[in-house]
C-alpha positions in Angstrom: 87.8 88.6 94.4 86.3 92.1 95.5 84.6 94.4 93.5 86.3 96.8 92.1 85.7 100.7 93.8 85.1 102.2 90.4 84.1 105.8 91.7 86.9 108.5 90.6 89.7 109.5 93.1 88.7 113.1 94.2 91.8 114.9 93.1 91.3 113.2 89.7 90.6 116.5 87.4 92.8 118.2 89.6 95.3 116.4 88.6 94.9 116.3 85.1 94.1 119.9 84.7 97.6 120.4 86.5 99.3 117.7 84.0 97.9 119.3 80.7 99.1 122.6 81.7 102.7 121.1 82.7 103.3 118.4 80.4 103.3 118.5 76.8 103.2 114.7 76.5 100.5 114.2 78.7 98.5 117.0 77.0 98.1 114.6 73.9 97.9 111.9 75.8 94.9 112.4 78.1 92.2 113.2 75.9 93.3 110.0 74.6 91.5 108.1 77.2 88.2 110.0 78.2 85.7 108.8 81.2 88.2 106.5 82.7 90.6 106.5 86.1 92.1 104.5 88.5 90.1 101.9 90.1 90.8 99.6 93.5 89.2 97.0 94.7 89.7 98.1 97.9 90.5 94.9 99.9 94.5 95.2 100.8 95.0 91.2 101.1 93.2 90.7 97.6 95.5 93.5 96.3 98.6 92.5 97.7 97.7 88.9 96.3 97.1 90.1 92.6 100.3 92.0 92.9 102.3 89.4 93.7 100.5 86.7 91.1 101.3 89.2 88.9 105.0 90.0 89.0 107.3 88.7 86.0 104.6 87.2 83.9 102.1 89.0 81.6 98.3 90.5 82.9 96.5 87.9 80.7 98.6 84.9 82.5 98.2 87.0 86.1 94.5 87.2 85.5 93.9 83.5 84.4 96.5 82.3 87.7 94.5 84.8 90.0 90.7 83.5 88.9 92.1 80.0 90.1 93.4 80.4 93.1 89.5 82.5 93.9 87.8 79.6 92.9 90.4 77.3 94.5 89.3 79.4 98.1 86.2 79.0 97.0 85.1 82.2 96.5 87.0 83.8 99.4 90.5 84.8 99.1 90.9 85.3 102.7 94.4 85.2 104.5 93.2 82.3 106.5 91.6 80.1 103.0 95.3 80.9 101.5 97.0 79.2 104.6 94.2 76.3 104.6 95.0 75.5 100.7 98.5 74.9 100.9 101.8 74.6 99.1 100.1 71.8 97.0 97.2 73.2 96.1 98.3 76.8 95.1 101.6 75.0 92.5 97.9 73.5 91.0 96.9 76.8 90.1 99.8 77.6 88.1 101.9 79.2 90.8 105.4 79.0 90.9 107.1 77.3 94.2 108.6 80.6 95.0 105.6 82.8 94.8 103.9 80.2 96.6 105.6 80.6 99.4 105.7 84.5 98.7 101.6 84.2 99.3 102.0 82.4 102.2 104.3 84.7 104.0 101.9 87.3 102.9 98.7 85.4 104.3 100.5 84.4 107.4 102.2 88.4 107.9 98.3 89.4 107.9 97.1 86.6 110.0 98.9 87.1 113.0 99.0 90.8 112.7 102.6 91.6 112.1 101.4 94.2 109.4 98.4 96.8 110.2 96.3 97.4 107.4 93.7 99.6 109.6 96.8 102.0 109.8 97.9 102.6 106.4 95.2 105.4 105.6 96.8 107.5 108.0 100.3 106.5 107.5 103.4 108.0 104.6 104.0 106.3 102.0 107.6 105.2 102.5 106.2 103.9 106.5 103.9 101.3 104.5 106.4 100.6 101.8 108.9 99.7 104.7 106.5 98.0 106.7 105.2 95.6 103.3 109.1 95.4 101.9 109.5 93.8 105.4 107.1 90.8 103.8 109.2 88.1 101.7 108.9 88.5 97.9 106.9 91.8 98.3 109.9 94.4 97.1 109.3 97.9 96.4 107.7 97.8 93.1 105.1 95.8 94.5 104.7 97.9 97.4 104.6 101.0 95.0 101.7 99.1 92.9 99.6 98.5 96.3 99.9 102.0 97.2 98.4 103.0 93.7 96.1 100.8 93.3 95.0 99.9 96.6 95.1 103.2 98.0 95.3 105.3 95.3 97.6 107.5 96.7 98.2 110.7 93.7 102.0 111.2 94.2 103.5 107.8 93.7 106.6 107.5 91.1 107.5 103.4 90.2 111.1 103.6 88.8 111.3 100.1 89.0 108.2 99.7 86.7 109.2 98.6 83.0 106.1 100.3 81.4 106.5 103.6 83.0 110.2 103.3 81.6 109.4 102.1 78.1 106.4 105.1 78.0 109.0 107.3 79.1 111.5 106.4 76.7 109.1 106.2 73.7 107.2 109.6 74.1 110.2 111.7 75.7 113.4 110.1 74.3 112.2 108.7 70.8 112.6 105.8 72.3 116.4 105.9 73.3 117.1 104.3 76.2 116.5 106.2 79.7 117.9 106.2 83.2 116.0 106.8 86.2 117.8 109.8 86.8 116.5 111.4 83.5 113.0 109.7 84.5 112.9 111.4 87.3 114.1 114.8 85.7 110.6 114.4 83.4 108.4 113.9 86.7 109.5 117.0 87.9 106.7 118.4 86.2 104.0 115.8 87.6 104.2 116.8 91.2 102.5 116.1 92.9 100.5 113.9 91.1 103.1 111.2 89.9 100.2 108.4 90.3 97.9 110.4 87.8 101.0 110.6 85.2 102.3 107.2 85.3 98.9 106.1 84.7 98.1 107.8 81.6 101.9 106.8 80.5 100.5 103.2 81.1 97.3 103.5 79.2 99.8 104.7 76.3 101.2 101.7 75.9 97.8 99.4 76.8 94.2 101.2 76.7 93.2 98.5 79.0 94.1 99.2 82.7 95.5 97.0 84.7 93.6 95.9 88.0 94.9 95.1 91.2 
């Protein structure tokens, strides 16, 4: 899959000098984790791909599914090597039948253009979310994942993400139960650098960061 874009986002220490000023939480939290930030690999098909291999099932399980279906491709997870391996040889993999044919809508969406990944640099957020939602069995929360870790885009809040709920609940309700509507009262003091936050909030619950 591609290399990984490990240089750090330029609004990176913005960011975090803005969040330890604001946020009480995240002011413990982010000396916690020194010298690190998001990644991205950079690659919106190989993204997309990872996001969708890993929805429901845990990272180590995503990661061991996603090496196979690289090596499956052999060594090029293109949109056109996904459509070429077919239904038969992707369940091999360890794929499920329904996110099979969730990859395949995605490879075949890219192939014949009906989504315009030279656009989404210079496009809002909610236009790409909208125009990837449109995909089968790519929903918001995976949409929301692609624009952080694909474009890295600093003011993204996922709702719909369990581990930015269970971080939220553990360092700001003692671990009570929370509702978006009280999640979204504590990200008030994030803007506009919700992506930054949620991050942090992630590695807080795992040091090691997820890669899409």
């Amino acid at each position: 899959m591609a290399d990984l874009l490990v240089t750090e986002p330029d609004y990176w220490a913005i960011a975090v000098g803005h969040l330890k000023r604001r946020d009480r939480v995240l002011r413990r939290i982010i000396p916690q984790h020194p010298n690190v930030h998001l990644t991205t690999r950079g690659v919106p098909f190989d993204t997309l791909v990872r996001a969708v291999v890993g929805q429901q099932i845990s990272v180590k399980a995503a990661d061991a599914i996603g090496q196979r279906l690289f090596v499956a491709c052999e060594g090029e997870l293109t949109p056109a090597r996904l459509l070429q391996l077919g239904i038969e040889r992707m369940r091999a993999v360890g794929l499920s039948q329904r996110k099979t044919e969730y990859l395949l809508d995605l490879a075949a969406h890219f192939e014949s253009g009906r989504v315009h990944p030279g656009q989404w640099a210079a496009m809002e957020d909610e236009d790409i979310i909208a125009e990837l939602t449109a995909i089968r069995g790519i929903g918001r929360w995976t949409a929301e994942m692609f624009l952080i870790f694909n474009l890295r885009r600093p003011n993204v809040l996922p709702l719909d993400d369990l581990g930015l709920m269970k971080a939220i609940s553990l360092h700001y309700f003692s671990g009570e139960p929370v509702t978006r509507f009280e999640a979204r009262e504590v990200a008030q003091a994030w803007q506009p650098w919700s992506t930054v936050a949620t991050w942090y909030l992630w590695r807080s619950l795992d040091p090691v960061a997820v890669e899409y």
